[in-house]
C-alpha positions, 0 to 999 in steps of 0.5 A, spaced: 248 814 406 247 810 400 251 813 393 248 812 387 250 813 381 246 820 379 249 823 385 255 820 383 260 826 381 264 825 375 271 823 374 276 827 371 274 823 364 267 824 365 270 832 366 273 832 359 268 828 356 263 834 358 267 839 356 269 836 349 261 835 348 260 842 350 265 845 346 263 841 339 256 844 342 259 851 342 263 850 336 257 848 331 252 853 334 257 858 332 259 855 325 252 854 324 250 862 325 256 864 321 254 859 316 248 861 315 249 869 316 254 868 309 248 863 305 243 868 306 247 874 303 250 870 297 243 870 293 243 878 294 249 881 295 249 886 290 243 888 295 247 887 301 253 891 298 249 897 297 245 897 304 252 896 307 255 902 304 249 906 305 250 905 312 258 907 312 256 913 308 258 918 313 263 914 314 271 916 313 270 911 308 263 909 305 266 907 298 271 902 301 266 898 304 263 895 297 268 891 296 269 888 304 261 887 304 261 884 296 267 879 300 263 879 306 258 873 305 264 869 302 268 870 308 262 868 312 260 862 308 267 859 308 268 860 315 262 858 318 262 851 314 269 850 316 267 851 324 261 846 322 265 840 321 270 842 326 275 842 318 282 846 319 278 849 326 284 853 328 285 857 321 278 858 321 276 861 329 283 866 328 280 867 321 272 869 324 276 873 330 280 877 324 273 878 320 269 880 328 275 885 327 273 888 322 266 888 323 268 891 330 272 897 328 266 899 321 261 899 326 265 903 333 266 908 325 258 907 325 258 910 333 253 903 332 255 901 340 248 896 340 250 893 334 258 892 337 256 889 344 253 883 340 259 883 336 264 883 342 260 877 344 262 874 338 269 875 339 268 873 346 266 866 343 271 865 338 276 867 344 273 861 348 273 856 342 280 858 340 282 858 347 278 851 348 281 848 342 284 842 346 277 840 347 275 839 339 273 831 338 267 832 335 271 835 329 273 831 323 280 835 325 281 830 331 278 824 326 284 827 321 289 828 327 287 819 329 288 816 323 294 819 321 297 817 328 294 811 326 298 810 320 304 812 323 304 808 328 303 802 323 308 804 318 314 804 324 
C-alpha cells in the first residue's frame, strides 16, 4: 500500500485550517446577502416602507412597522458590511440574530410560514457563526486581535 499525499488525511492544523476557510466562506456569503438586502432597499425606502406596512395591515400593528421598515435597510446595511470584512463580527452576528428576531416574530404575526421557514435559516447561520467565531481568521478582527498582541508584546 503506497501513501500519497492526495490520499493523505489532513492533520489537526489542516482541520482547523479548513474550517476557518469554511467559516470566513460562510461568514462572507451571509455579510454579502444581508449587504445587499440593505443596498437595494435604501434607494426606495419610502416604497419599501409602504409595501411593508401593507402587509402588516391586518396585523395588531400595521402602523408601527413604518418605522422598523424606514430603519430596516440601515440595519441591513450596517450589518451586512460589518460581516463582510469580518469588522466587530461578534456585535454584528448578535445584532442580524436580534434583527432575524424581529422579522421572525412580524412575519409568525403574518400567518407567513413559507416566508419564516427561510428566516429560521437565517437564524440558523447566524447561530453557527456565532457558535463558530473562534474560526474567524479571514477577518479584519483577527488582523486587529494580531497587531495588538504584537504591539503588546513589544512594549514589554
Amino acid at each position: 500500500m503506497s501513501s500519497n499525499s492526495s490520499t493523505k488525511e489532513p492533520g489537526e492544523m489542516g482541520i482547523r485550517f479548513d474550517r476557518q476557510i469554511a467559516y470566513g466562506i460562510l461568514r462572507l456569503t451571509l455579510g454579502v446577502n444581508i449587504l445587499l438586502h440593505g443596498l437595494v432597499r435604501l434607494p426606495h425606502l419610502a416604497s419599501s416602507a409602504d409595501t411593508l406596512v401593507q402587509a402588516f395591515a391586518k396585523t395588531p400593528l400595521p402602523q408601527a412597522v413604518r418605522l422598523f421598515a424606514l430603519a430596516l435597510p440601515f440595519a441591513e446595511t450596517i450589518v451586512g458590511f460589518l460581516l463582510t470584512l469580518g469588522l466587530w463580527t461578534r456585535f454584528a452576528l448578535v445584532g442580524g440574530g436580534l434583527l432575524i428576531t424581529a422579522l421572525v416574530f412580524g412575519t409568525a404575526l403574518r400567518s407567513d410560514w413559507e416566508t419564516l421557514g427561510i428566516q429560521m435559516l437565517y437564524a440558523a447561520i447566524y447561530y453557527l457563526l456565532l457558535a463558530g467565531r473562534t474560526y474567524n481568521r479571514f477577518s479584519i478582527d483577527h488582523l486587529r486581535r494580531k497587531t495588538r498582541v504584537h504591539y503588546v508584546n513589544e512594549t514589554k
